[in-house]
C-alpha angles and dihedrals in degrees: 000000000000118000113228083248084059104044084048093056089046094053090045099052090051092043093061085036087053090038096050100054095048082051091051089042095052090033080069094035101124130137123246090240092055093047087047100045078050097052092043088051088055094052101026096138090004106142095230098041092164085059100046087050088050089043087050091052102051096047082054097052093047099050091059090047085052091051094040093049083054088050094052090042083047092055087047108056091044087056081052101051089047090057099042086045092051088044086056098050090048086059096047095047104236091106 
């Protein structure tokens, strides 16, 4: 059976796991017509216009698989601390 201590711990690692990926989702909250106003404003007079907008795209698209790849490592290493600190109190007997 779970001590109080335990079941608080639990609560607060998924908490600021909880907490972390709502943070990453709204960091890359942003509308289509505000992405595209900002990618007509970088290639507002540029010569290949078609390929700005397509460069702009890309570098868009990975930079949320970039986000969404830290937000993966984040989850697990805290599935890893909550194993090794449950590892540690089952040493230690108090599991």
């Amino acid at each position: 059976m779970m001590k109080t201590f335990q079941k608080s711990t639990l609560k607060a690692m998924m908490t600021i796991c909880g907490g972390g990926l709502i943070a990453l989702t709204l960091a890359g909250c942003t509308s289509a017509q505000d992405q595209h106003y900002e990618d007509n404003r970088a290639c507002y007079g540029s010569r290949h216009y078609n390929g700005c907008m397509n460069q702009q795209q890309y570098h868009r698209d990975r930079e949320q698989l970039m986000n969404q790849e830290r937000a993966l490592i984040n989850a697990q290493q805290a599935r890893e601390n909550l194993k090794m600190l449950r590892e540690i109190r089952r040493k230690r007997g108090e599991y």
